[in-house]
SEMAR-637853 format. One record per residue (C-alpha): residue in one letter; y, x, z. Coordinates in steps of 0.05 Angstrom, whole numbers, plus 5000, padded with zeros to 4 digits. Each point is the difference from the previous one (the first is absolute). Layout:
BEGIN
<a <Y X Z>> ...
//
This chain:
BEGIN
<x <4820 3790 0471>> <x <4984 4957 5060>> <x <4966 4954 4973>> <x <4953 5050 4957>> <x <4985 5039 5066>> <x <4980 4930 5030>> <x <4952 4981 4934>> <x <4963 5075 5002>> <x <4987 4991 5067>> <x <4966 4940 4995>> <x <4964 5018 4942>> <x <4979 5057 5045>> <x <4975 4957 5059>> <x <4961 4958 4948>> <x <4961 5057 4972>> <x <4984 5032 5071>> <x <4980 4923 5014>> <x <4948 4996 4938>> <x <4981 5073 5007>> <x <4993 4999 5078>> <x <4981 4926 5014>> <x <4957 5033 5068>> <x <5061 5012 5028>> <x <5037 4942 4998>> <x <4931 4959 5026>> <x <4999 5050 5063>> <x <5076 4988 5022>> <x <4985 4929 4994>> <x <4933 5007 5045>> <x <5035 5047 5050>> <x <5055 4950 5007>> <x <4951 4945 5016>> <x <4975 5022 5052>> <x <5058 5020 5029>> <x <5032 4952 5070>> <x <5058 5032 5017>> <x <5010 5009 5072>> <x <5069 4959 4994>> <x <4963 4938 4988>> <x <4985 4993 5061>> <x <5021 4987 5062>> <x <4940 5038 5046>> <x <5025 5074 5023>> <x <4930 4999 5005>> <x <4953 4971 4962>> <x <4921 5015 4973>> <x <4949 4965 4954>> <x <4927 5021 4995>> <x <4941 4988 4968>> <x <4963 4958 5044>> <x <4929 5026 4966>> <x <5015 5069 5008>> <x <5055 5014 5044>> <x <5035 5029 4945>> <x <5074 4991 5006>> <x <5031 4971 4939>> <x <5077 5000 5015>> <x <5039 5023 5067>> <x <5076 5016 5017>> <x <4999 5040 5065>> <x <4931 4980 5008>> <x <4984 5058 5043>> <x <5060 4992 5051>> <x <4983 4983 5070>> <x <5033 4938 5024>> <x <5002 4941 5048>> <x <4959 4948 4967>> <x <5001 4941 5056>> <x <4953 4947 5001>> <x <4964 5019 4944>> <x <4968 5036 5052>> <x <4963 4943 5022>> <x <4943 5014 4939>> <x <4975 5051 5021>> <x <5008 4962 5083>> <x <4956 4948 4958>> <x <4942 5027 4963>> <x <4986 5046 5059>> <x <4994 4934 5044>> <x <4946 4973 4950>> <x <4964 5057 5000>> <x <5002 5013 5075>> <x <4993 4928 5035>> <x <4971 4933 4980>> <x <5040 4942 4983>> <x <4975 4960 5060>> <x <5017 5053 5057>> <x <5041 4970 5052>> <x <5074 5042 5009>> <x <5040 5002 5060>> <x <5061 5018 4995>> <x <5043 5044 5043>> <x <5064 5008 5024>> <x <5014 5064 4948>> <x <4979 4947 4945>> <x <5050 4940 5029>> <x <5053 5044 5006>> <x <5004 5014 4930>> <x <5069 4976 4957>> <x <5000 4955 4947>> <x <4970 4987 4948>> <x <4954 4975 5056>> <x <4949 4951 5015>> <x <5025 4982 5068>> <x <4941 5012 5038>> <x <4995 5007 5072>> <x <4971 5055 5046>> <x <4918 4976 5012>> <x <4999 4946 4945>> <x <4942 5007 4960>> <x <4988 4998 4923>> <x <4941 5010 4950>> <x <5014 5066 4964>> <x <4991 4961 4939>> <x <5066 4957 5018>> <x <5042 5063 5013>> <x <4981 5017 4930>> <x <5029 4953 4969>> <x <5059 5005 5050>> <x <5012 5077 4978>> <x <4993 4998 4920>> <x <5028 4923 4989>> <x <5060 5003 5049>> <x <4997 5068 5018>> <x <5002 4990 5078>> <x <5012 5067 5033>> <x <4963 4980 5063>> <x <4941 4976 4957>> <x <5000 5077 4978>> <x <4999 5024 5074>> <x <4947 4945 5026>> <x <4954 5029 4951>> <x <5008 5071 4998>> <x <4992 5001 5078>> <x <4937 4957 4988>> <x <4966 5047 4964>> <x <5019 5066 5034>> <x <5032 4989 5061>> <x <5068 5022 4988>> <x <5049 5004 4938>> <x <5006 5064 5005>> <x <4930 5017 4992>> <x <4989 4940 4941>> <x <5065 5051 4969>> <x <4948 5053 5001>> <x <4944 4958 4961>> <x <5061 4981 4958>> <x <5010 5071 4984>> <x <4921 5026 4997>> <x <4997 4938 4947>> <x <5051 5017 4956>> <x <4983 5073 4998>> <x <4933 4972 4975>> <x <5032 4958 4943>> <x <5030 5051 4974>> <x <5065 5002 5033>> <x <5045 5063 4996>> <x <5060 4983 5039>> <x <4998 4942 5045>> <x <5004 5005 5070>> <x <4991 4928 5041>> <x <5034 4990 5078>> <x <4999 4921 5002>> <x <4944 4950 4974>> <x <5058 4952 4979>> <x <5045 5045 4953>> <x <5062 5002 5058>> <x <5035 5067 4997>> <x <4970 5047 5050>> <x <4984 5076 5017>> <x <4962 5055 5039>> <x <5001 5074 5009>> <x <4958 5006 4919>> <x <5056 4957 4978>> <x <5029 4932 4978>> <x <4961 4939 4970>> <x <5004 5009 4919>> <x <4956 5000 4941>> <x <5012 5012 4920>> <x <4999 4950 4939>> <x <4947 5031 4982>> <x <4957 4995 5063>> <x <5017 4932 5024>> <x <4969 4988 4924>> <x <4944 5036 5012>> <x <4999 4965 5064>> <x <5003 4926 4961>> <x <4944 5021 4952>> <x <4949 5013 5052>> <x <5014 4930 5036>> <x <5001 4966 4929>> <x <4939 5037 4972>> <x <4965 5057 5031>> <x <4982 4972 5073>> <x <4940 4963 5025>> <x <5053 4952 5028>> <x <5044 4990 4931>> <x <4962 4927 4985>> <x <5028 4982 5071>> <x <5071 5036 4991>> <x <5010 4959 4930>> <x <4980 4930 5031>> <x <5051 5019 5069>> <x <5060 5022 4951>> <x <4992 4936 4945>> <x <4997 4949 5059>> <x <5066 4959 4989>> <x <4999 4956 5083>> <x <4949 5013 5053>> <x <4996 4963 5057>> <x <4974 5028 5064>> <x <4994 4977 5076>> <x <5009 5058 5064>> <x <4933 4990 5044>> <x <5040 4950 5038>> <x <5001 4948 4945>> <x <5085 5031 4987>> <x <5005 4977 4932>> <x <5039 5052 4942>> <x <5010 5003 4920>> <x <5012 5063 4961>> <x <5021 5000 4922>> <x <5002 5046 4950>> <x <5062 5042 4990>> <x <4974 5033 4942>> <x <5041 4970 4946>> <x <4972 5050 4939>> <x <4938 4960 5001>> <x <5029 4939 4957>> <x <5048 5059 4962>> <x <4934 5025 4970>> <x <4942 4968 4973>> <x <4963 5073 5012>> <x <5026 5004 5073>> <x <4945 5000 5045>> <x <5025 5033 5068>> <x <5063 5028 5027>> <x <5040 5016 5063>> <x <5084 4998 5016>> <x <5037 5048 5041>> <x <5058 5012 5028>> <x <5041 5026 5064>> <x <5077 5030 4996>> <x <4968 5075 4990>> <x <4950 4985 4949>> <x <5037 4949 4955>> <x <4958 4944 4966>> <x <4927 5029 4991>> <x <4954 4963 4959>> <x <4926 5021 4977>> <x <4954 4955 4955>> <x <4942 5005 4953>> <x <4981 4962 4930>> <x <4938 4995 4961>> <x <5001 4974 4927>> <x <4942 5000 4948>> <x <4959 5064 5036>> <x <5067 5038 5017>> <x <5030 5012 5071>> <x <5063 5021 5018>> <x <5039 5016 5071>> <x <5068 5003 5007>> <x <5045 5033 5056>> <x <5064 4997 5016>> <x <5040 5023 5051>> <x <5082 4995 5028>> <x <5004 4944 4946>> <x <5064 4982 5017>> <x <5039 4976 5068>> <x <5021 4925 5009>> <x <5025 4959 4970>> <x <4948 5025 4944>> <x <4934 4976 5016>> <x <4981 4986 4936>> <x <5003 5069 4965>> <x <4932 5007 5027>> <x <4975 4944 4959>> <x <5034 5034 4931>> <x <4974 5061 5020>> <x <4927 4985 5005>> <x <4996 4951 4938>> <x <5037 5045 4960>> <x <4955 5062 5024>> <x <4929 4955 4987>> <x <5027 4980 4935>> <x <5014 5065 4978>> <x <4937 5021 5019>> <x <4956 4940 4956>> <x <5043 5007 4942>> <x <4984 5069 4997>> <x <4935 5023 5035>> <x <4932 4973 4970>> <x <4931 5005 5030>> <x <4968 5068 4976>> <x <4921 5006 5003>> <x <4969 5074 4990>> <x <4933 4973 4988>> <x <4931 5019 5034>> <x <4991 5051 4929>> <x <5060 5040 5027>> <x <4969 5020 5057>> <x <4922 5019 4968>> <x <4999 5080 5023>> <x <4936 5002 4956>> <x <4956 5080 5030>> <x <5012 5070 5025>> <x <4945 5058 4996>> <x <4984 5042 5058>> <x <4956 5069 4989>> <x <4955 5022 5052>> <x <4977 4936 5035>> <x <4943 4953 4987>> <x <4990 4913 5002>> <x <4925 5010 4999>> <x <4966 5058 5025>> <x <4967 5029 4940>> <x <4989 5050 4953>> <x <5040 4968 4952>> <x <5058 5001 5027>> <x <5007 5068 5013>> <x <5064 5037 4974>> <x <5024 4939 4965>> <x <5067 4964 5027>> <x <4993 4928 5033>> <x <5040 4943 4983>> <x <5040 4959 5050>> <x <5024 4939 4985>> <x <5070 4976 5030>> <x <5032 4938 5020>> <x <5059 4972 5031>> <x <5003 4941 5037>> <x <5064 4987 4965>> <x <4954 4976 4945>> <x <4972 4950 5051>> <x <5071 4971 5004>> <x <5033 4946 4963>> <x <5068 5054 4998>> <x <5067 4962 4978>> <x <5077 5016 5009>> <x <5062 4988 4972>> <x <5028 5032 4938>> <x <5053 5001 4960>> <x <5014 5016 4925>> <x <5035 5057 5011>> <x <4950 5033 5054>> <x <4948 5056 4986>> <x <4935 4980 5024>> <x <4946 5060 5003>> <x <4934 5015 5027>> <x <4987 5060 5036>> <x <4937 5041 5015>> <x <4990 5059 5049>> <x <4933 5017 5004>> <x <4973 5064 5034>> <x <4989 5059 4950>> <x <4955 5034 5035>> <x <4947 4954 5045>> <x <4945 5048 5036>> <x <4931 4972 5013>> <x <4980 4972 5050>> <x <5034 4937 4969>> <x <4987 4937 5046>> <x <5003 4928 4979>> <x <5062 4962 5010>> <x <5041 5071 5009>> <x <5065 5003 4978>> <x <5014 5044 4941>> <x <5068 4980 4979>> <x <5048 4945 5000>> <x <5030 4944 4947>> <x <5070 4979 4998>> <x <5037 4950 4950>> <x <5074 5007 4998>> <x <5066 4979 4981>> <x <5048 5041 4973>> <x <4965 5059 5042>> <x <4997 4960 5061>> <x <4928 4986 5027>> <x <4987 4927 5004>> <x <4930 4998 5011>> <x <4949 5063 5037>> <x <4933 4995 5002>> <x <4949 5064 5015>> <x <4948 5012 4941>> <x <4934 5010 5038>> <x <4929 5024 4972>> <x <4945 4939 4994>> <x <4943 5046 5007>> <x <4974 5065 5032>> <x <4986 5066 4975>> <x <4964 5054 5055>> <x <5011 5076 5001>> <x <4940 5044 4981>> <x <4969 5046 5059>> <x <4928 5032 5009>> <x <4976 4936 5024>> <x <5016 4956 4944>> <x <4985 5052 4947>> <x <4931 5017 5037>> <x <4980 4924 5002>> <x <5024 4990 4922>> <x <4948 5063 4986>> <x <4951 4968 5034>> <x <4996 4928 4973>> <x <5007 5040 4932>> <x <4948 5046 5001>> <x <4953 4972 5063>> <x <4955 4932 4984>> 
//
């Protein structure tokens, strides 16, 4: 009896196979793309698209931690967009004071800014971090605020910065934290998005720099960045860690057109310095072996005319009581648009454009906006806006229309 049970219900799971084979192909897609949270070791952890911002995969991406020295990115790219490479730094006795991981400087020594550069990303030098955010505005305290104004500007939802070097630290607004997700964000705009990114790249991929103080003291800094020879694709990244925070690490790859950012934070206590490293290749890899580089296409975004009654483009006759075309446009057409995209994601183009547009219409006004997303989420936004004119009739125009009709 058993064993007939057993046969009929395979012969049952056979026909639903061959009758249903849909089915069976979307279990097998949903399970790809499934990383399940156990796999790693990150209580924290994001990866985004480094095109779009998009976030591809995150376990507690959104909780605000201690994230360390990977703190010192954001310390970084605001130095190379706020100093020159060649400004003299002198440093204070705030900056000497600072604990190790330290340069060693002393109170009044001097350094090019360029030198405490590579002091901060290579070594990761806390008192590199203090030299230059009191070069630049006087104060840590008030860098903190640039530090804060910036990431707002990125994109940044919950990050709040104390300290230019990462070191656990706190005011009346609150303690020194950021997300996964926005120390990613964070990493794309150094890698990618800012003026300074060129710069940032070259800094972060130097293995040894040597460097003298202005008083010919000679130093060497190396690269503790280990993920760059884990990785063909690596191409910038930064440790982290103190006894709150746990081992913090945030990097960035770029393979064939596609660019990924990975954060993770608390990634384990020591002795386990190395979960960072499994986390991040095993995060980029999912990423490449399942995200390829989507194009919409200059077509998608071609908005072709609307028609707008009472309102003239030349003042005639003519054009009296008939509707006007405008002709649209996007500058998202004008864009070379790309993200990441997976099998298993809905891609879709949306269009909101005004119903009911009033004359006057002026040129370049916007009349609606364009949006591609994924699964519902808006990747890209661009405004639609009209390429031409159209003017609203009044006893002037229609008197000067009558006349260049009828008049010689």
């Amino acid at each position: 009896m058993a064993k007939r049970f057993l046969s009929f219900m395979l012969c049952l799971a056979f026909f639903f196979t061959m009758l249903f084979p849909g089915m069976v192909q979307t279990v097998g897609a949903e399970e790809k793309k499934k990383l399940a949270e156990s796999e790693l070791y990150s209580k924290s952890c994001a990866l985004i698209d480094g095109e779009s911002g998009r976030l591809l995969y995150g376990k507690s991406e959104n909780v605000p931690m201690a994230n360390a020295s990977t703190t010192k990115i954001l310390t970084c790219i605001l130095a190379l967009e706020n100093s020159k490479e060649d400004e003299i730094v002198t440093v204070s006795e705030n900056a000497a004071a600072q604990p190790k991981v330290h340069l060693g400087m002393k109170k009044n020594e001097q350094f090019y800014m360029k030198d405490l550069l590579y002091g901060l990303m290579l070594e990761s030098f806390n008192d590199c971090a203090y030299a230059i955010a009191e070069h630049i505005d006087g104060s840590a305290e008030s860098f903190a605020k640039r530090m804060n104004e910036k990431a707002k500007k990125i994109g940044c939802t919950d990050s709040y910065f104390v300290t230019p070097n990462g070191l656990d630290g706190k005011t009346k607004e609150g303690e020194h934290h950021t997300t996964a997700q926005d120390l990613s964000r964070i990493m794309r705009y150094c890698a990618w998005n800012s003026p300074q990114s060129e710069v940032f790249l070259t800094l972060t991929q130097t293995r040894n720099h040597s460097f003298c103080d202005m008083d010919g003291k000679s130093f060497q800094v190396s690269n503790k960045n280990a993920f760059l020879d884990m990785m063909n694709c690596a191409i910038t990244g930064k440790t982290g860690f103190t006894a709150k925070a746990g081992y913090c690490y945030v990097a960035a790859v770029e393979e064939s057109g596609r660019k990924y950012c990975v954060a993770l934070l608390a990634c384990g206590w020591p002795n386990n310095k190395n979960y960072k490293w499994a986390d991040a290749k095993k995060l980029f890899q999912y990423g490449l072996e399942n995200y390829h580089l989507y194009e919409p296409g200059k077509n998608a975004f071609d908005f072709g005319n609307i028609e707008i009654g009472n309102g003239y483009q030349k003042c005639t006759l003519k054009e009296w009581g008939k509707k006007s075309k405008v002709q649209l446009y996007s500058e998202a057409a004008k864009q070379n648009l790309t993200f990441l995209k997976a099998d298993w994601d809905d891609a879709s183009l949306q269009k909101e454009i005004n119903e009911i547009c009033m004359v006057p219409v002026k040129k370049n006004q916007k009349i609606g906006e364009v949006s591609y997303c994924i699964n519902g989420e808006k990747v890209y936004s661009y405004p639609i806006r009209t390429v031409n004119e159209v003017k609203e009739w009044d006893l002037n125009s229609l008197g000067k229309a009558v006349m260049e009709e009828f008049l010689p």
